[in-house]
C-alpha positions in Angstrom: 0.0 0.0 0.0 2.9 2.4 0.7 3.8 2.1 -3.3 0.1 2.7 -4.0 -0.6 5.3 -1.6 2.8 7.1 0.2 1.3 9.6 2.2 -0.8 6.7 4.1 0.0 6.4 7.6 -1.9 3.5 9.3 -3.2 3.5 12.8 -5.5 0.8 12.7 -5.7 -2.2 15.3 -3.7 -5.4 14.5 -6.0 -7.7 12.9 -3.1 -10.9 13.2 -3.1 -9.9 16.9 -6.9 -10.1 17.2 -6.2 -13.8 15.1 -3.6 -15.2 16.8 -5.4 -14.2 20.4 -8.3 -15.8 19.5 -6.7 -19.3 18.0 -4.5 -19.4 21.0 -7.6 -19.6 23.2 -8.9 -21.9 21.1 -5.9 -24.4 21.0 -5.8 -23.5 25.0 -8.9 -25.8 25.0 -7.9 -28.3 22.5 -11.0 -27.5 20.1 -10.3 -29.0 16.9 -12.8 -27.9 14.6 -14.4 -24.4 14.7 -17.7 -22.7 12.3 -16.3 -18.9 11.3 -19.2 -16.2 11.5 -18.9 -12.8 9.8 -21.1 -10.4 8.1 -20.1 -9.4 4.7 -18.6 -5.6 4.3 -19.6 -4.9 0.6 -16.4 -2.1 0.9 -13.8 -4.8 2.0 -15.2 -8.7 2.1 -13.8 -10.1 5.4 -10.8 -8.2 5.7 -8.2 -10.5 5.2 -9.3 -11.8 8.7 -10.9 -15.3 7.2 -7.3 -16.5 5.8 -5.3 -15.2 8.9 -7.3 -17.1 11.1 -7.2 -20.2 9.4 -3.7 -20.3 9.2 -3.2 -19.2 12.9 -5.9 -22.3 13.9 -3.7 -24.6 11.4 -0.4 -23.7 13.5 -2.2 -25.6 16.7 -3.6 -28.7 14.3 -7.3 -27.0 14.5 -9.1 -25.8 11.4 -12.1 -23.9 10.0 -15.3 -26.8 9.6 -17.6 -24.4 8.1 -18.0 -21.0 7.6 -21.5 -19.1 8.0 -21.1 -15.9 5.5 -24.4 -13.4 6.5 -25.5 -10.5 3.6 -25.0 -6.5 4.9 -27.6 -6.2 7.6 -29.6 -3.2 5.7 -29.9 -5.8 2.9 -32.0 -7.9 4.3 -35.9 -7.4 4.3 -36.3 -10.1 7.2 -32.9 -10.3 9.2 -34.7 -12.3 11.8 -35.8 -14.8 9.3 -33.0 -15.3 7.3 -30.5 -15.8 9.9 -32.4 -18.6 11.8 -32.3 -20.1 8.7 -28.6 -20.1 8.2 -28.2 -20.9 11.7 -30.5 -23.9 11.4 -27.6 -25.1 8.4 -25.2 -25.4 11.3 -27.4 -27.3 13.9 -26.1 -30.7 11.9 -22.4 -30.0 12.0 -20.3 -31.6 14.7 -18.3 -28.1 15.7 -20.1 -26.5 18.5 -17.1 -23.6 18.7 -18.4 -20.7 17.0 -15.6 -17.7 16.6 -17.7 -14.2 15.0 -15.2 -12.5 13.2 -16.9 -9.8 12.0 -20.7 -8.2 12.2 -22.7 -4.8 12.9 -24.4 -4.7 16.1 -28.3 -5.1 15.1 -26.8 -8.1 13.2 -25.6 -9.7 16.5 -28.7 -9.2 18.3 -29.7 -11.1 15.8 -27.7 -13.4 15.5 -27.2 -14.5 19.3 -31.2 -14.3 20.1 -31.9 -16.7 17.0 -29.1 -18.8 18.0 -29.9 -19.1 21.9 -33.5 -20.1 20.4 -32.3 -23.3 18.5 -29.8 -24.4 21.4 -26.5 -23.1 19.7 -25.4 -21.2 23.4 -26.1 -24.2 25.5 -23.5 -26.2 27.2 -21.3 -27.7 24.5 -20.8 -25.3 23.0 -18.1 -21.7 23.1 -18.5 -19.0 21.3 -16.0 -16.2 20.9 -15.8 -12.6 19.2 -13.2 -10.3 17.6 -12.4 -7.4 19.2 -14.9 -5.1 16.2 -17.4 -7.1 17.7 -16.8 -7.1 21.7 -15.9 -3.5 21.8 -19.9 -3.1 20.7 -20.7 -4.5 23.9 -20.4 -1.3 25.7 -23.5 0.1 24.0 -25.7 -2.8 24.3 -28.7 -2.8 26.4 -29.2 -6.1 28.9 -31.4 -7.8 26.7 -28.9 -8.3 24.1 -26.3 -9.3 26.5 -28.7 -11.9 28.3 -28.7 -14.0 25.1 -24.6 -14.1 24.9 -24.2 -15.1 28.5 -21.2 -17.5 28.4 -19.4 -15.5 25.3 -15.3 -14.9 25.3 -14.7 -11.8 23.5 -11.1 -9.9 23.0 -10.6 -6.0 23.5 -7.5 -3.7 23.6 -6.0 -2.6 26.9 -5.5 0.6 27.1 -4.5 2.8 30.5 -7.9 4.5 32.1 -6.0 6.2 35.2 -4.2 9.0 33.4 -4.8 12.2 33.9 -5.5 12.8 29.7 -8.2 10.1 29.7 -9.6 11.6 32.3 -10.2 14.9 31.2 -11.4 13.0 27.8 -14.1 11.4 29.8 -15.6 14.4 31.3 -16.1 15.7 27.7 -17.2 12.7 26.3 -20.5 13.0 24.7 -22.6 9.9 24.2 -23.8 10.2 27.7 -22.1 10.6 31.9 -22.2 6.8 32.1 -20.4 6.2 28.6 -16.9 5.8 28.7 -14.8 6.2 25.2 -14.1 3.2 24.2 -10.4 2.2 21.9 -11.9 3.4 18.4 -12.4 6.8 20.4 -9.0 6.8 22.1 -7.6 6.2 18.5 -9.4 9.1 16.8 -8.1 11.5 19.6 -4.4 10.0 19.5 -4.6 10.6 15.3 -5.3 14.5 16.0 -2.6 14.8 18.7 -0.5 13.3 16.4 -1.2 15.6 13.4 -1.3 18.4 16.2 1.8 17.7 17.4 3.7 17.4 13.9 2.4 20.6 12.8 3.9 22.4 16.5 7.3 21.0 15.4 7.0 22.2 12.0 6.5 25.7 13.9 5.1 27.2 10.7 8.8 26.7 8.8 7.3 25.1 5.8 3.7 24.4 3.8 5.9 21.2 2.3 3.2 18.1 2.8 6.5 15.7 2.8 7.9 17.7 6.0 4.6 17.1 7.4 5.0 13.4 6.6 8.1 12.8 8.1 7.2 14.7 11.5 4.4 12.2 11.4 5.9 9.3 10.9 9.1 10.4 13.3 6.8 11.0 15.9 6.9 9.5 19.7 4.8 9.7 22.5 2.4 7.8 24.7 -0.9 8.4 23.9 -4.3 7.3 24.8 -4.3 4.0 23.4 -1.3 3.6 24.0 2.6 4.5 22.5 2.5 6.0 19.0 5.4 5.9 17.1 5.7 4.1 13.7 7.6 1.8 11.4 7.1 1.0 7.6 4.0 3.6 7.9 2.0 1.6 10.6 1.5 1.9 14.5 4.5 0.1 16.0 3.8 -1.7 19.0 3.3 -4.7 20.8 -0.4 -5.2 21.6 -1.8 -6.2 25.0 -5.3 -7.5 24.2 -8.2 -8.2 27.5 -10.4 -11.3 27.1 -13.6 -10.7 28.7 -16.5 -12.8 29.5 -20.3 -12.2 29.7 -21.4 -13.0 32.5 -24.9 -11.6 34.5 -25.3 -9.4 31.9 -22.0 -7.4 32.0 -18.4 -7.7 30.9 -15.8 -9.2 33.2 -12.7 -9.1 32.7 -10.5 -12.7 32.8 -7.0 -12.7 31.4 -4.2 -10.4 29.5 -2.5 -11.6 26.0 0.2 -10.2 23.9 1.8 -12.2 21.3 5.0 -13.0 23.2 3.9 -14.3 26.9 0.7 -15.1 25.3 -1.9 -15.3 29.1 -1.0 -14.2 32.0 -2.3 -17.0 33.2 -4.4 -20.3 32.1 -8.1 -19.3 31.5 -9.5 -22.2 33.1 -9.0 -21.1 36.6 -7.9 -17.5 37.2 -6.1 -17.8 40.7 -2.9 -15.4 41.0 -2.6 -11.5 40.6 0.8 -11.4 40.9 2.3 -12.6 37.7 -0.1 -9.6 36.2 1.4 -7.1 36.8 -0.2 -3.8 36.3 -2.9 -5.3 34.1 -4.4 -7.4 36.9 -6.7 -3.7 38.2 -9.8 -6.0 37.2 -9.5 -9.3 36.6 -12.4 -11.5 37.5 -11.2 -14.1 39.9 -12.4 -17.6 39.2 -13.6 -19.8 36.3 -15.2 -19.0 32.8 -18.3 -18.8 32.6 -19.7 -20.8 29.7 -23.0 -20.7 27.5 -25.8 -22.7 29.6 -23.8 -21.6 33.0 -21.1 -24.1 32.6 -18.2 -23.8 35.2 -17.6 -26.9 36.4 -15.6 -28.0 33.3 -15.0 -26.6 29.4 -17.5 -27.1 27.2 -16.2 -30.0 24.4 -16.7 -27.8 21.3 -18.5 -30.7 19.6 -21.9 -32.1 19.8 -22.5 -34.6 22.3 -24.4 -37.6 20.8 -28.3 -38.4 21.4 -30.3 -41.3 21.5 -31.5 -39.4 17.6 -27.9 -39.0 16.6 -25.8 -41.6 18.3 -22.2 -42.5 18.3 -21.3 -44.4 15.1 -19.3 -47.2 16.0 -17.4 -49.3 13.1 -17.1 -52.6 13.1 -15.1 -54.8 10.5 -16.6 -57.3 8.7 -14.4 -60.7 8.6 -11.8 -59.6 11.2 -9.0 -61.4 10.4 -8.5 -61.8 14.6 -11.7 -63.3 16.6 -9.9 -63.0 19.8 -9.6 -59.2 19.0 -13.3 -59.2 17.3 -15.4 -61.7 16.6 -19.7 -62.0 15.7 -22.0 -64.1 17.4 -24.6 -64.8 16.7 -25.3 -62.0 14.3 -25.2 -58.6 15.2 -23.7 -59.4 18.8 -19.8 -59.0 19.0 -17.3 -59.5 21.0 -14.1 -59.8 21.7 -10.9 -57.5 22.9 -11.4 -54.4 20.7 -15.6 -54.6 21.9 -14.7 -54.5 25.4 -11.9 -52.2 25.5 -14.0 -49.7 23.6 -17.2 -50.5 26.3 -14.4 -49.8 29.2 -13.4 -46.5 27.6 -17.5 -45.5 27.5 -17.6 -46.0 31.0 -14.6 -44.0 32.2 -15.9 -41.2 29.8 -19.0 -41.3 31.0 -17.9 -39.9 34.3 -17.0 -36.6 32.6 -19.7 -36.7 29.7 -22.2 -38.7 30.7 -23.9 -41.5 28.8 -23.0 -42.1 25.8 -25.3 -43.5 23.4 -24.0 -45.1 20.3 -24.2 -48.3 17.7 -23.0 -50.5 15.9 -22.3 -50.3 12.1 -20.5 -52.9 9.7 -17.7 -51.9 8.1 -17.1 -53.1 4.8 -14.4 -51.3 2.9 -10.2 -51.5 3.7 -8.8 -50.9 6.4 -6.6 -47.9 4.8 -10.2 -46.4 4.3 -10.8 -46.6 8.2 -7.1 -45.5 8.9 -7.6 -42.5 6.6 -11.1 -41.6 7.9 -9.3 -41.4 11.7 -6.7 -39.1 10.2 -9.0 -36.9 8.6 -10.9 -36.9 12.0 -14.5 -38.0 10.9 -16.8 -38.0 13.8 -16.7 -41.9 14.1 -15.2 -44.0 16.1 -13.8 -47.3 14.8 -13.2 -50.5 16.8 
């Protein structure tokens, strides 16, 4: 863009950040699969955001299982009905880890309502937002924020003790209770930053590539945070908050940046120390999952029913009876059946009772080997 553009000086948020923070919570619970959620921008498609995340997931053997692409919000001439619809696609799929990438707010209302309907927030299942996305949170009234109890989001840290912020806050307009959020923080740090390059050009010259080079030479800590710049973007190492919604407001559980990654492990928040001065307002204790889960993690993947049991194969004409063996027809037995019944019941003290059956198998054994290394949702014997 710098070819393209040279006087372009970019201030946005890291989007590989906002990736890489949001994979690394995912491979922190060993989800495998995940369904990507964004609303389509008809001024930039996703954003790049689609490709980075997949290839973050991929770096912690996890990848995208589907990906649930929503139309412009205005576009729609029955939002509610269309996206029940789309969600109702996903109700099928074994991924119960949903990750929203990108959407407008009176899409999420949306989307989370239609979705707590059809039992897409209940306890299997995580759901987690970018930072576009949380930082909307701010704004939303308690009705929209009782249907995403249980949600992770990500947001920016950024300091609210100085003196600056403040003053910032007293003038802030929305309303007395409204604090400016990072977007706002930004668009006051980009004035002080053309303010200040115009003070050291102390009226000396009209040139616009003085002015360019003031900016991009420039060095101070602002609101959100330090601005200085390299290459013609914001240079510095994001810290990013991962909240959790819980009783209708945002709690705060960890701090990430891309080197030390958490503070500490999201399952069980226990120690300020190793915080440092981000640990102001960190919510002691476990997540808080969709359906109220805080005894355990949610699996990310649907549990099977009595409708949709476990598929179990079974080879036909084992080459081994002592290992598998059928008799009389339909019954088996034999080391692989009872090892796999012993596993059930240990499971079942973590997941409960599992229902399943049991299918023949008639194809190669290199097809069953390859359908366990491209992870199929069945369990072979």
């Amino acid at each position: 863009m710098q070819h393209r553009w040279p006087f372009l000086i970019q201030m946005s948020k890291d989007q590989a950040a906002q990736i890489n923070c949001i994979a690394d919570i995912i491979h922190e619970f060993n989800w495998q699969k995940v369904i990507a959620i964004y609303e389509d921008n008809p001024y930039s498609g996703d954003s790049g955001m689609l490709s980075l995340f997949s290839e973050a997931l991929q770096k912690g053997d996890s990848q995208i299982e589907n990906r649930l692409v929503l139309p412009s919000f205005t576009s729609l001439s029955d939002p509610k009905g269309f996206v029940l619809d789309e969600l109702l696609k996903l109700l099928p799929l074994q991924s119960r880890v949903f990750v929203v990438l990108q959407a407008t707010f009176p899409m999420i209302a949306h989307l989370f309502r239609e979705a707590k309907k059809i039992g897409l927030l209940g306890k299997d299942s995580a759901w987690i937002m970018n930072e576009g996305v949380t930082s909307m949170l701010d704004f939303a009234n308690k009705s929209v924020l009782s249907s995403m109890e249980g949600t992770l989001g990500i947001k920016t840290y950024y300091s609210t003790s100085s003196l600056s912020y403040n003053q910032l806050q007293e003038n802030f307009q929305p309303d007395e209770h409204t604090k400016p959020g990072s977007d706002a923080l930004q668009a006051y740090d980009s004035v002080t930053l053309i303010t200040k390059a115009l003070e050291r050009m102390n009226g000396k010259s009209s040139n616009s590539r003085v002015l360019l080079e003031k900016l991009l030479s420039s060095d101070f800590n602002g609101l959100s945070g330090n601005i200085s710049f390299k290459d013609g973007h914001l240079f510095k190492t994001p810290v990013l908050r991962v909240i959790n919604v819980v009783n209708r407001e945002c709690k705060e559980l960890d701090f990430w940046t891309p080197k030390l990654k958490f503070g500490k492990s999201l399952k069980i928040l226990k120690d300020r120390e190793t915080k440092g001065d981000y640990a102001t307002n960190i919510f002691l204790g476990p997540v808080v999952w969709p359906g109220g889960l805080t005894s355990a993690d949610p699996k990310g993947w649907k549990m099977p029913t009595d409708a949709e049991p476990l598929k179990v194969a079974i080879p036909i004409n084992p080459f081994f009876e002592n290992f598998l063996k059928e008799d009389p027809p339909k019954k088996y037995d034999g080391f692989c059946i009872r090892l796999f019944l012993e596993a059930r019941k240990i499971l079942s003290y973590k997941y409960g009772d599992l229902p399943y059956v049991l299918e023949p198998f008639n194809e190669s054994y290199d097809k069953l080997l390859l359908n366990v290394i491209e992870k199929v949702m069945i369990l072979y014997s």
